[in-house]
N, C-alpha and C positions, 0 to 999 in steps of 0.2 A: 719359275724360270722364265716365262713367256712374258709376265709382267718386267722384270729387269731388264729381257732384250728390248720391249719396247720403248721404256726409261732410256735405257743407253740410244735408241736409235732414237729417240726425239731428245736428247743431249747432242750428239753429234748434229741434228739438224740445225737444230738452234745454235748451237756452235759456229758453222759454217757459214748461218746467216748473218750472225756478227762480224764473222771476221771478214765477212766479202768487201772487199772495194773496187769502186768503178771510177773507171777514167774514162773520159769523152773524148774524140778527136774529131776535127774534122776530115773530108775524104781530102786524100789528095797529100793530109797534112804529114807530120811525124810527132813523135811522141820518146821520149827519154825517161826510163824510169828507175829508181835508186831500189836495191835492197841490201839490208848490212847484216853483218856476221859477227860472231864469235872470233876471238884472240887466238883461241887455236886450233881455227879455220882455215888460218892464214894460205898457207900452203896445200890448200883441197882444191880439186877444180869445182869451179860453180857453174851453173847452167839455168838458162830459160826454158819452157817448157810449158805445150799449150795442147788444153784438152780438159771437157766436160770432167773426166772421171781421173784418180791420179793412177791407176794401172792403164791407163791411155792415152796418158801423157808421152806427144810427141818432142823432140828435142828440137828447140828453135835456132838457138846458139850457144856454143859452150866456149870454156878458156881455151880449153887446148883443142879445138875445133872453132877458131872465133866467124867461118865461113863457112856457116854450115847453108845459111839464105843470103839470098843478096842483099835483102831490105834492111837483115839486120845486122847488128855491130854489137862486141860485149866488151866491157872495159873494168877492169879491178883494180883500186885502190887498194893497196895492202896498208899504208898508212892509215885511210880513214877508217878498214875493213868495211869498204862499200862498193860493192859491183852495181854496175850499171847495163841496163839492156836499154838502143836506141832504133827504133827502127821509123823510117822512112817511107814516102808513095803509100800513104797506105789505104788501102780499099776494103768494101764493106764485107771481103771475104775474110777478113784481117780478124773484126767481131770474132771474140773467145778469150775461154778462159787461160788465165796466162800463170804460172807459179815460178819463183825465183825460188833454186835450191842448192844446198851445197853435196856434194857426191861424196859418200863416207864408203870408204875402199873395205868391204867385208863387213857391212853391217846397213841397217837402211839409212836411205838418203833423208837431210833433214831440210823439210817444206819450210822455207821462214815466211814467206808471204804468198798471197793469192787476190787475184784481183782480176776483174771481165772489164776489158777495151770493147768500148762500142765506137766505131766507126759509122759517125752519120755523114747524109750528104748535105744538110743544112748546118748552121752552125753548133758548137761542142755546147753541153750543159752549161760547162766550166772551163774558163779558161784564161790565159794571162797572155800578154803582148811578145814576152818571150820566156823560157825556159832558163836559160842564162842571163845572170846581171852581173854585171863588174863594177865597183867601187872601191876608193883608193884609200886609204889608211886618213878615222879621223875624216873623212868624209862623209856622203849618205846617198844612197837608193832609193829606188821607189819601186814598187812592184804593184799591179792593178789587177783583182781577180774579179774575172767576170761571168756572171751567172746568170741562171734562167729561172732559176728559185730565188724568191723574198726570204728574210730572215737571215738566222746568224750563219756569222761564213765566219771560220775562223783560219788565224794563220798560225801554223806551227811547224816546230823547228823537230827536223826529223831524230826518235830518240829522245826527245825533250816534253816541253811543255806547251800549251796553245795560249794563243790569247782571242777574243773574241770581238764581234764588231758588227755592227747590224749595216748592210747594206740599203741602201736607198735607189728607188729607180734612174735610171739613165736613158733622159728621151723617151721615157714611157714604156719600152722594152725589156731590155736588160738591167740590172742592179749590177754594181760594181763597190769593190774593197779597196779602198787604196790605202798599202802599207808603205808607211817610210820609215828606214833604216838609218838613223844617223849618228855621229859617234864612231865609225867603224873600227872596228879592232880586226886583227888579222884573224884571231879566233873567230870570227863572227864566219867566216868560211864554211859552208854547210848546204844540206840539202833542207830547203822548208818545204812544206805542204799549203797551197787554198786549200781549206776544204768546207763543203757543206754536206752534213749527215756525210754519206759512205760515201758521196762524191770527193773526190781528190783529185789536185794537177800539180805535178813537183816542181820546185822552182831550185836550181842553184845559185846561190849568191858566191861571188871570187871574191876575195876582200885583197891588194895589193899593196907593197907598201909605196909612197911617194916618188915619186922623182925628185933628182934637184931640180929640175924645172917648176915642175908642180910645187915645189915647195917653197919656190922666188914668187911666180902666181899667185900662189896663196898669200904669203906674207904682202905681198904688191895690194893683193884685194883687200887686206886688213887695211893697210895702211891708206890707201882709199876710200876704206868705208868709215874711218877713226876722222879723216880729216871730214869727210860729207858731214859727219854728225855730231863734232865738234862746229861747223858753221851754221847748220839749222840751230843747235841749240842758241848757239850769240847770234842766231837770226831773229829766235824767238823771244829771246830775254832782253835783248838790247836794243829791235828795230822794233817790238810792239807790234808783230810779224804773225798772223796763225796759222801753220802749217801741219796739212795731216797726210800722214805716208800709211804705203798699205793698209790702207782699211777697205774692207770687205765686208760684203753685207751677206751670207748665206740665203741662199736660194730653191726651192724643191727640184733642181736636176741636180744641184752638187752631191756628189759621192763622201762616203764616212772616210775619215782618214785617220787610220790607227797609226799614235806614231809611237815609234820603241826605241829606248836606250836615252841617247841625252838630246831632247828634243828642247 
């Protein structure tokens, strides 16, 4: 018997050390974090919740309490079935464990995620220029993660799949990911992750559709860029002309650049 409770209690250790994930912020900074649910969740309230042990677990912000702190804000998508905790100003008292749960009315509440915010006063492990990116239907983004560890940093699309991409240094400091998105579909709307090992920083992409503006723009730039290279060509063929457009030579500070979709 003594042998199985120990089994079981180094199952659950190892358990827990898998599933931990950390997020870095800067002091001062904020931080938004995604966690998604079940279909017939929908209608449950969901809550944050921060504390070493889960019988200790204090209540940060809930749906039907969304002021329960000032720093933080909680926001539910019932379409995407993904709530969001965002909090703000945040200080190294902030450091803890944090769990996203949904409140099951007469039976126990179900943990979906768990994950320790370390709040340093020098800069985050991991991080990106912002948290939110907007891009327009049929257009493309860029997102740049930046980190304090060498090697693979992957980006992955929350609920899905990763792709991967070795980061190279920047200015001899930090390594940096740069992902580009182009192609955009309005499906492409989501929460992705940087991540390296159990480090994670969430990134939302909006995907929107065009303007008529944007869409006379567009055609305007096509049709600009049809005549530029229609004139190099009978520049090059018929004036005995040799002309070279972006060329680039690769250098040891440039960053990897993963690109996805129709590059």
């Amino acid at each position: 018997m003594a042998l199985h409770l120990s089994l079981l209690l180094l199952f659950l250790i190892l358990y827990r050390v898998s599933a931990v994930r950390y997020v870095s912020v800067q002091t001062g900074g904020s931080i938004t974090i995604p966690c998604s649910y079940d279909l017939n969740h929908i209608n449950h309230v969901k809550y944050w919740c921060k504390g070493l042990l889960w019988h200790g677990c204090s209540y940060v912000v809930r749906t039907d309490h969304p002021k329960i702190s000032g720093k933080a804000s909680i926001s539910d998508d019932i379409n995407k079935r993904i709530f969001t905790m965002t909090m703000t100003n945040l200080k190294s008292r902030d450091s803890e464990n944090y769990r996203c749960v949904v409140e099951i009315n007469g039976g126990p509440d179900i943990r979906i995620q768990w994950f320790y915010l370390s709040v340093t006063p020098g800069t985050a492990e991991l991080y990106v220029d912002q948290q939110e990116v907007t891009g327009v239907e049929g257009g493309s983004v860029t997102v740049r993660c930046y980190s304090s560890y060498s090697g693979d940093i992957k980006w992955c699309r929350m609920g899905g799949g990763c792709r991967s991409g070795y980061s190279v240094p920047l200015m001899g400091i930090r390594t940096v990911l740069t992902v580009t998105m182009s192609g955009l579909k309005m499906e492409n709307t989501d929460w992705y992750w940087c991540r390296v090992g159990e480090l994670g920083m969430p990134v939302h992409i909006t995907v929107s559709q065009q303007t008529a503006t944007q869409r006379e723009i567009g055609i305007l730039t096509m049709n600009v860029m049809l005549l530029y290279n229609l004139t190099i060509w009978y520049t090059s063929n018929f004036i005995d002309a040799i002309v070279v457009l972006h060329h680039s030579k690769p250098s040891s500070n440039q960053s990897t650049t993963l690109c996805l979709s129709n590059c």
